[in-house]
C-alpha positions as a Markdown table, in Angstrom:
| # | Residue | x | y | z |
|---|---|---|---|---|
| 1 | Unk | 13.5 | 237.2 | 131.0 |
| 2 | Unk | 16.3 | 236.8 | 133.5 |
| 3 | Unk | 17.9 | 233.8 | 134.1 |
| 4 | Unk | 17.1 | 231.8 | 137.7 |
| 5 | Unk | 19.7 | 229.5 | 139.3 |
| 6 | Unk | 21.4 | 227.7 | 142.3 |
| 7 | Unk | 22.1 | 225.0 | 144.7 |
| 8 | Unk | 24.5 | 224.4 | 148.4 |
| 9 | Unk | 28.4 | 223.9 | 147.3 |
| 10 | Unk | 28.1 | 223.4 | 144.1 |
| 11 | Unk | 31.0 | 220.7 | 142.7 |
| 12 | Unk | 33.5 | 221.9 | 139.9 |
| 13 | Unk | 31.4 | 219.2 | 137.9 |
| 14 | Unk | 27.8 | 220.0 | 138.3 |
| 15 | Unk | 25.4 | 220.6 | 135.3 |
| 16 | Unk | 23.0 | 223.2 | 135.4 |
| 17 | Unk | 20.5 | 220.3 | 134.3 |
| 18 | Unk | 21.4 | 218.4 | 137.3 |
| 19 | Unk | 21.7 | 221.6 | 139.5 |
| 20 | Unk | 17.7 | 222.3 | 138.6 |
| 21 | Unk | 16.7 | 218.8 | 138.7 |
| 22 | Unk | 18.0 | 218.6 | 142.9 |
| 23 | Unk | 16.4 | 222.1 | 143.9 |
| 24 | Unk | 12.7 | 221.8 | 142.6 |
| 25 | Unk | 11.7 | 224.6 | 145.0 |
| 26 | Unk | 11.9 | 228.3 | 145.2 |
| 27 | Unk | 12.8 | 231.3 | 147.1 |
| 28 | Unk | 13.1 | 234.6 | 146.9 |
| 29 | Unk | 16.4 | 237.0 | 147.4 |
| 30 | Unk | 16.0 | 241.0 | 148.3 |
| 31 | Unk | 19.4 | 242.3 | 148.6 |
| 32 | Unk | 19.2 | 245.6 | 150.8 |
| 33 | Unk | 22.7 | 247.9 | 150.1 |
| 34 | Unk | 23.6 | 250.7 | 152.2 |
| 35 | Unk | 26.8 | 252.2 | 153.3 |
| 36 | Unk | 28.1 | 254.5 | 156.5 |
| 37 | Unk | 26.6 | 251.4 | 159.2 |
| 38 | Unk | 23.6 | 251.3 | 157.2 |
| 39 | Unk | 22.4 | 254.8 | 157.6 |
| 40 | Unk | 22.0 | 255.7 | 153.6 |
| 41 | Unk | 20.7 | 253.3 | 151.0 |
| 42 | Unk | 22.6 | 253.2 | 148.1 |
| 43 | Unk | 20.7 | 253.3 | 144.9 |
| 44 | Unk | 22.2 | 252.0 | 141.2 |
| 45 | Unk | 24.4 | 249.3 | 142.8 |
| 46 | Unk | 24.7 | 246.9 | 140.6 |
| 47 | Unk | 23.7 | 243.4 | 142.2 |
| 48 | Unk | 24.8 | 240.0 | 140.6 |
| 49 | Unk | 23.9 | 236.6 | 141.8 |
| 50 | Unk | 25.6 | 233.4 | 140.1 |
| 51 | Unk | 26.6 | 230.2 | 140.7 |
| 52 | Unk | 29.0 | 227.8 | 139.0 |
| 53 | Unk | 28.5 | 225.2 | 137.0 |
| 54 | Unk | 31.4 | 223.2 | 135.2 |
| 55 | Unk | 33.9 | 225.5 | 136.6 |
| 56 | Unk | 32.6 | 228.3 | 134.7 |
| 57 | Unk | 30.2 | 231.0 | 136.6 |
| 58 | Unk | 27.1 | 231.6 | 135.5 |
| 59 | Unk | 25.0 | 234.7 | 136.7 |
| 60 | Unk | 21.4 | 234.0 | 137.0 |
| 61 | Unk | 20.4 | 237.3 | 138.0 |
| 62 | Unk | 22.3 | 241.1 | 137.3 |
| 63 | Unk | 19.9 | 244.0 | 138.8 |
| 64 | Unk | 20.6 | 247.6 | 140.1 |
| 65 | Unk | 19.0 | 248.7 | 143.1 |
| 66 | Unk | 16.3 | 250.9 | 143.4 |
| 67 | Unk | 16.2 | 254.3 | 145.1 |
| 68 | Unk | 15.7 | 252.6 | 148.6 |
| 69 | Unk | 19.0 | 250.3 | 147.9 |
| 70 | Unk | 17.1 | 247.5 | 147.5 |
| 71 | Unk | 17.0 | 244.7 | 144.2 |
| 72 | Unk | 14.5 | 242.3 | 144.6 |
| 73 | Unk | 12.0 | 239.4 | 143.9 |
| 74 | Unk | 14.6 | 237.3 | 142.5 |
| 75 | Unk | 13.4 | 233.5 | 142.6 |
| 76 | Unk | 16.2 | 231.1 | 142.7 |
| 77 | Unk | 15.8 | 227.0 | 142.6 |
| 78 | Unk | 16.1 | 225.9 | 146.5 |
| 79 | Unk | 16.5 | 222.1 | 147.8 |
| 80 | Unk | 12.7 | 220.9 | 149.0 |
| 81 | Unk | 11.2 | 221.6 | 152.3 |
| 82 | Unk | 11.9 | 217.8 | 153.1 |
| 83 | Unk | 15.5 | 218.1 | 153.2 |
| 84 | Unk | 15.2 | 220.6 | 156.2 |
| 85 | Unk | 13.1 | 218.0 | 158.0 |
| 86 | Unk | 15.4 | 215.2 | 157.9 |
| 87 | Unk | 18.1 | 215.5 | 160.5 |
| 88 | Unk | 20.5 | 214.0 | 158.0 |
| 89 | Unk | 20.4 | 216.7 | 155.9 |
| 90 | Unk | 18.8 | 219.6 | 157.5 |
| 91 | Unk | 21.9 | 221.3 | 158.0 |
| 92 | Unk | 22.8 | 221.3 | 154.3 |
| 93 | Unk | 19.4 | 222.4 | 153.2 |
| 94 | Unk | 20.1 | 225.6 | 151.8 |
| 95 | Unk | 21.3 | 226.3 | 148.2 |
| 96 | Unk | 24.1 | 228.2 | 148.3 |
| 97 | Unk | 24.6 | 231.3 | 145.8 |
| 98 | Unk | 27.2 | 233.9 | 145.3 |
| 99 | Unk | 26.2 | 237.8 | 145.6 |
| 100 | Unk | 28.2 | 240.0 | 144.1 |
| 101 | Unk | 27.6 | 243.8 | 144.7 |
| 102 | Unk | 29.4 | 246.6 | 142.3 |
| 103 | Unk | 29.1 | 250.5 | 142.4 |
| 104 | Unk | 31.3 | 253.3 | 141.3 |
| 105 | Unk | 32.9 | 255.1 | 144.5 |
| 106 | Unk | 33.0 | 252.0 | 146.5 |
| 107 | Unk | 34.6 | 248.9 | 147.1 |
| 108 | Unk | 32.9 | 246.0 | 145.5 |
| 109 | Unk | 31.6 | 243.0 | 147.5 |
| 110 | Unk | 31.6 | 239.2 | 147.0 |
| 111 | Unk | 29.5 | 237.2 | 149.3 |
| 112 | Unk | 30.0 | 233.6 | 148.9 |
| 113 | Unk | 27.9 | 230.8 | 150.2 |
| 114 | Unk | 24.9 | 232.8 | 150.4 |
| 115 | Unk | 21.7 | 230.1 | 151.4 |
| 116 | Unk | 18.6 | 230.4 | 149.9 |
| 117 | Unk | 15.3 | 228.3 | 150.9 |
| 118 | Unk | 12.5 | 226.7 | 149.3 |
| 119 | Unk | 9.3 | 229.0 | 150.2 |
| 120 | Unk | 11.4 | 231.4 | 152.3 |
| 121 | Unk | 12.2 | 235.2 | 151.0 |
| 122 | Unk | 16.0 | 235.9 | 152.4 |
| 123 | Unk | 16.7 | 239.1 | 153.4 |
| 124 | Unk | 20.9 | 240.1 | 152.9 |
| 125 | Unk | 21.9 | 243.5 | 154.1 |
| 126 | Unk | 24.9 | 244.5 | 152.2 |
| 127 | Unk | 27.2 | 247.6 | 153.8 |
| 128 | Unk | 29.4 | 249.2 | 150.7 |
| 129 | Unk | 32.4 | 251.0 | 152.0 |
| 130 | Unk | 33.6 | 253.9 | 150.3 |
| 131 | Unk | 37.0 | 253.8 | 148.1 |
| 132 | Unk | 39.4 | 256.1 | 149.6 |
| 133 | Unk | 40.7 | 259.0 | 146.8 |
């Protein structure tokens, strides 16, 4: 089973316990990788998706993409619906991530602060460039 995890800026001192216990909810990342503006997919790109906790980073998911460039259906602990409802706190309502996105021939990629919503499935389009030889 692969591991789950995440939250919005996560502190140098957050647990994972605590991280799970504020983001009861779930949604769903599909990370779409192509290169040259999109045109081509890029199948076997490693996709990693972490988060840290105690200052150390923890991955919670590590997939390759599939012929069409795309790893999915990953479910990762979101904030609840309420906290987009309140106008305190809607605008921190997302948990943030970190994508990471490795393949041999091209640059890798680091996305921080990647948001991810409770009962939403977020779409991230991810363009490799080619390494220059």
């Amino acid at each position: 089973m692969e591991q789950n995890t995440a939250t919005p800026s996560a502190t140098a001192g957050e647990s994972y316990r605590q991280f799970i216990e504020e983001n009861p909810g779930r949604g769903t990342l599909r990370v779409q990788v192509s290169t040259a503006r999109g045109t081509f997919p890029v199948p076997g790109a490693q996709v990693e998706v972490s988060r840290v906790f105690n200052s150390v980073r923890r991955i919670l998911y590590s997939r390759m993409t599939d012929l069409s460039g795309i790893a999915g259906a990953m479910a990762l602990p979101a904030q609840a619906t309420g906290a987009s409802l309140n106008e305190l706190t809607a605008g921190t309502s997302g948990t943030v991530y970190q994508v990471s996105v490795y393949h041999a021939g091209y640059l890798p990629l680091r996305l921080s602060n990647v948001e991810i919503y409770n009962g939403i499935e977020t779409i991230l389009p991810v363009a490799l460039e080619p390494m220059v030889r």
